[in-house]
C-alpha positions as CSV (number, residue, x, y, z in Angstrom):
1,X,59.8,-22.1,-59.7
2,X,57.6,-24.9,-58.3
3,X,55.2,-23.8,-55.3
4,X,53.0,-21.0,-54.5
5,X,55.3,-18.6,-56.2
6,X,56.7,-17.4,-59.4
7,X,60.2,-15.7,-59.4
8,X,59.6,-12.2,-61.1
9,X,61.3,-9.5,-61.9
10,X,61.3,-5.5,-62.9
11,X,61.5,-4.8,-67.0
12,X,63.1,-1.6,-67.2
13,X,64.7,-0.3,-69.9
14,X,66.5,2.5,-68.3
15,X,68.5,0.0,-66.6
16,X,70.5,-2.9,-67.0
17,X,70.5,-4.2,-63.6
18,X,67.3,-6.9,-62.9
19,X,65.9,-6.8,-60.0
20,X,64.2,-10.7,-58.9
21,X,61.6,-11.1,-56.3
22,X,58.7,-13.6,-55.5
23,X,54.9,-13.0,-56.6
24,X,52.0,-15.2,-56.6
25,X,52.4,-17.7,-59.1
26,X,50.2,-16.9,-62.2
27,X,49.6,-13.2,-61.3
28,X,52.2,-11.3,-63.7
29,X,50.8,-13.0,-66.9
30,X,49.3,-11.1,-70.1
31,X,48.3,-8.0,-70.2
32,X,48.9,-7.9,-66.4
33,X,52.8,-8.5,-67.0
34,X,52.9,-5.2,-69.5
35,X,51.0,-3.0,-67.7
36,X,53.0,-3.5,-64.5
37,X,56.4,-4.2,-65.9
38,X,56.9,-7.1,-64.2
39,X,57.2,-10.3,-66.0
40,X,57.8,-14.0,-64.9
41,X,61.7,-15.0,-65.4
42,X,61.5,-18.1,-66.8
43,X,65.3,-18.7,-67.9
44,X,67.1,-21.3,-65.7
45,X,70.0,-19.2,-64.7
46,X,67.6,-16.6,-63.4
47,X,66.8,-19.1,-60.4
48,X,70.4,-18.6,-59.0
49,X,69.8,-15.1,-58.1
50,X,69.7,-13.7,-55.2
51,X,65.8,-12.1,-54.3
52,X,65.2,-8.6,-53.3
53,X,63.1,-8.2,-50.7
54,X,60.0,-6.0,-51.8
55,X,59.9,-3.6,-49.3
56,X,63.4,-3.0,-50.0
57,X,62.6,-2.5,-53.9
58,X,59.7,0.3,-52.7
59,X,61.9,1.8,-50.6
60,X,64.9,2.8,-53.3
61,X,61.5,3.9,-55.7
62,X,62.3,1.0,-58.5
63,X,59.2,-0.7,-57.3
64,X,55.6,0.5,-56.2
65,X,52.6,-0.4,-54.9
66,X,49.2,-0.1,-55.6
67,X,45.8,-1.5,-54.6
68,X,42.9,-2.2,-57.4
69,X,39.2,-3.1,-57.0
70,X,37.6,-5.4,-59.2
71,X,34.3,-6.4,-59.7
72,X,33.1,-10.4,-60.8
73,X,30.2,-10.9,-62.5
74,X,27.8,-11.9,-59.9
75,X,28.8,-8.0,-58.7
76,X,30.7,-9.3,-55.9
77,X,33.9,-6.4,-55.0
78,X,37.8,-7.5,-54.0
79,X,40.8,-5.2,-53.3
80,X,43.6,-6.9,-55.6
81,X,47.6,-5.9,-53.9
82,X,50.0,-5.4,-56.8
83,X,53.4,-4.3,-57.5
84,X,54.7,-2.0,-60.8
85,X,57.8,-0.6,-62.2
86,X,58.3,3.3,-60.7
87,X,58.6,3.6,-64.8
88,X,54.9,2.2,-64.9
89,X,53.6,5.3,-63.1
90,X,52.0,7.2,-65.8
91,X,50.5,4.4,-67.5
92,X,49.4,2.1,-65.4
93,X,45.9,3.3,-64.2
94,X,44.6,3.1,-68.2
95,X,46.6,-0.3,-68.8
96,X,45.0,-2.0,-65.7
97,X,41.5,-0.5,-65.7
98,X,39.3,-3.0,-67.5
99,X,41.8,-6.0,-67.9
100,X,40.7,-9.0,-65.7
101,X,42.9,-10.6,-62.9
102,X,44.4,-13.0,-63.6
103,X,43.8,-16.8,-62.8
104,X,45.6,-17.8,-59.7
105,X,44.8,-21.2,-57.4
106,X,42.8,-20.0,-54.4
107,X,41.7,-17.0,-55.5
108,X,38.3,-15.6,-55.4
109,X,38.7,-12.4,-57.8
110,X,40.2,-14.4,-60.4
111,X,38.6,-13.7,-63.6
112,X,37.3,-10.3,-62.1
113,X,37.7,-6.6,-64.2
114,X,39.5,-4.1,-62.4
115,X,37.5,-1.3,-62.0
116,X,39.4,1.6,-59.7
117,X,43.2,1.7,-59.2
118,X,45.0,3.5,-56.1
119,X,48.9,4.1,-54.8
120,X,49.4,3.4,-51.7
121,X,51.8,5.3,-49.4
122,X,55.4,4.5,-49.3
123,X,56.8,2.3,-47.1
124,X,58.9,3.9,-44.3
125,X,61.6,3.0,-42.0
126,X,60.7,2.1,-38.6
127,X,64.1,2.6,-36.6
């Protein structure tokens, strides 16, 4: 997908269904990509899908959020946004702890180490 996005989606074993949605393109690479369970889809067919909206993907608990801080070398702190399979839960905090974000264009904390991982709360309805 050209642009400032890659089409992603969940890996979930449990389930057959895939669930696609947009992320910032270069962010679910690596070691990133396993310890989230969300991988770039890079087959052709997979760009004739129809997108799930994240919120929507939090809501129904196949999806979650968390917030990381990472630290560069020069010492410098950012608070990194990222998504993870609901299957992810009990791994993810070792898996991301210590792996480096990822290269994206325009991005400050690229090449920064994670450091401390937190869930954030779950998005409600507003109606």
């Amino acid at each position: 997908m050209a642009g400032l996005y890659d089409l992603v989606h969940i890996v979930d074993a449990d389930t057959i269904q895939k669930y696609y949605f947009r992320a910032a393109k270069g962010f679910y690479t690596g070691a990133i990509a396993t310890a989230t369970g969300v991988v770039v889809s890079t087959a052709e067919d997979d760009l004739k899908r129809p997108l799930t909206p994240v919120f929507e993907l939090i809501r129904s608990g196949v999806l979650k959020s968390a917030q990381a801080t990472a630290v560069n070398g020069a010492g410098k702190r950012f608070r990194v946004k990222l998504h993870y399979a609901s299957t992810k839960s009990a791994t993810i905090e070792a898996a991301i702890l210590g792996a480096s974000v990822p290269t994206v264009a325009g991005k400050a904390s690229s090449g920064a180490t994670f450091n401390n991982f937190g869930t954030e709360t779950r998005i409600t309805s507003r109606s």
